[in-house]
C-alpha positions as CSV (number, residue, x, y, z in Angstrom):
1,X,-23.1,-38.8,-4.3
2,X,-26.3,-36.8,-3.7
3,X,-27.7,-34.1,-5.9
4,X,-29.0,-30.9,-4.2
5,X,-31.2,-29.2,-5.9
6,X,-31.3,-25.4,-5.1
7,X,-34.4,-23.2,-5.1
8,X,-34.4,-19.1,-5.1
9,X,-38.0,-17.4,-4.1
10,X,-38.4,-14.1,-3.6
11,X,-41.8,-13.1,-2.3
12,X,-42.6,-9.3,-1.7
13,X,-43.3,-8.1,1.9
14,X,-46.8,-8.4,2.0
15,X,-46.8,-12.2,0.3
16,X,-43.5,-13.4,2.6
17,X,-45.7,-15.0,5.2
18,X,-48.3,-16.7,2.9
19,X,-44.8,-17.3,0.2
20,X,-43.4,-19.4,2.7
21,X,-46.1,-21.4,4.1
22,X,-46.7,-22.3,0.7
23,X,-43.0,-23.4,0.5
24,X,-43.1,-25.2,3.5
25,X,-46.4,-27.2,1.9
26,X,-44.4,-28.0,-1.6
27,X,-41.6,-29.4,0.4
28,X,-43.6,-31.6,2.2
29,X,-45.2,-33.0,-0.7
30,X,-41.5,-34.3,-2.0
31,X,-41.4,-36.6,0.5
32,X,-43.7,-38.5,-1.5
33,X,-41.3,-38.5,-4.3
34,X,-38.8,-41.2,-5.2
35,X,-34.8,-40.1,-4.6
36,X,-36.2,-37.3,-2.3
37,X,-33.5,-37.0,0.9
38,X,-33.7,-34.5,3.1
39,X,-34.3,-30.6,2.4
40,X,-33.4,-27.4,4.8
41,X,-35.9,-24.1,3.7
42,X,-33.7,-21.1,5.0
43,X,-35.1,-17.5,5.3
44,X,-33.2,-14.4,5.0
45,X,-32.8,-12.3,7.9
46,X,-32.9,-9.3,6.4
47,X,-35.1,-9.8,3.5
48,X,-38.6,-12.3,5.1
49,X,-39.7,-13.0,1.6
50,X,-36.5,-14.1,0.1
51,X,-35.9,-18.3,0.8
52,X,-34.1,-20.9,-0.5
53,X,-34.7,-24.3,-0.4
54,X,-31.6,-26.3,-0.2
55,X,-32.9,-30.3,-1.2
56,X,-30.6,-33.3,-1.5
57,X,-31.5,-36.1,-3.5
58,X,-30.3,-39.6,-4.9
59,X,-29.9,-38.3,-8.5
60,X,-30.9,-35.8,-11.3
61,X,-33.3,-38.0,-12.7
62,X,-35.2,-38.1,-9.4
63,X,-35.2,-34.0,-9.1
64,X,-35.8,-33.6,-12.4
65,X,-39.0,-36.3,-12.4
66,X,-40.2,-34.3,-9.1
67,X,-40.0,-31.1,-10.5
68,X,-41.8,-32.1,-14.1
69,X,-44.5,-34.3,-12.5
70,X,-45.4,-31.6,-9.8
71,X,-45.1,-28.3,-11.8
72,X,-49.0,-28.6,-12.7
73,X,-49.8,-28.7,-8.5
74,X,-51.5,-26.2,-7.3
75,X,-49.1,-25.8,-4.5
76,X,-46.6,-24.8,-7.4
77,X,-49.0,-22.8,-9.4
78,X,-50.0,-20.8,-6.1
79,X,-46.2,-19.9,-5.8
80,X,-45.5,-19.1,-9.1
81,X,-48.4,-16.4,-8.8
82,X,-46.9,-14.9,-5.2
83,X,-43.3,-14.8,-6.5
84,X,-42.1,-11.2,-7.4
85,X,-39.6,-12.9,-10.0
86,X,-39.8,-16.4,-11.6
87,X,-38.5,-18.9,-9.0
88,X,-35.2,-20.1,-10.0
89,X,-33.0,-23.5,-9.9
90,X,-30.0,-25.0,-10.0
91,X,-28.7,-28.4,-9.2
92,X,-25.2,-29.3,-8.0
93,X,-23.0,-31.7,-6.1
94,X,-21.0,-31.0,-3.5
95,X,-17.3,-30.2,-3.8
96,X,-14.5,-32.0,-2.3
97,X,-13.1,-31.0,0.6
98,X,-15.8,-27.7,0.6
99,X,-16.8,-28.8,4.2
């Protein structure tokens, strides 16, 4: 069973377009990255600097090495310093009979 691994960003107005091309760029990166599966970045309507990232990936170990070995990147870095709050994360598996 995958584990997604679920990422809140909130950028203010005049950082959401720069915010999510830097988004865009991290998630490209974890391709590279063993257990990576497939990920969907989803901006809200309302709110342009608000986006999750919704990833799936072969297990917990695998998100958890992606997310220690590329915290240092300067992709990372770059959105830490855009982010109006601290980027949050959670991981999960999908529940039964939830589709």
């Amino acid at each position: 069973m995958p584990v997604y691994s679920v990422w809140d960003s909130r950028f203010p107005a005049e950082q959401a377009q720069e915010g999510c091309a830097i988004t865009e760029a991290i998630w490209r990166d974890m391709l590279e990255f063993d257990g990576y599966l497939t990920h969907e970045l989803i901006e809200d309507l309302d709110d342009p600097g608000h986006v999750l990232v919704v990833s799936q990936w072969t297990s917990r170990v695998c998100a958890d090495e992606a997310l220690r070995e590329y915290a240092d990147h300067p992709n990372a870095q770059r959105a830490n310093e855009l982010v109006s709050c601290p980027r949050t994360r959670f991981l999960g598996h999908a529940v039964p009979g939830g589709e």
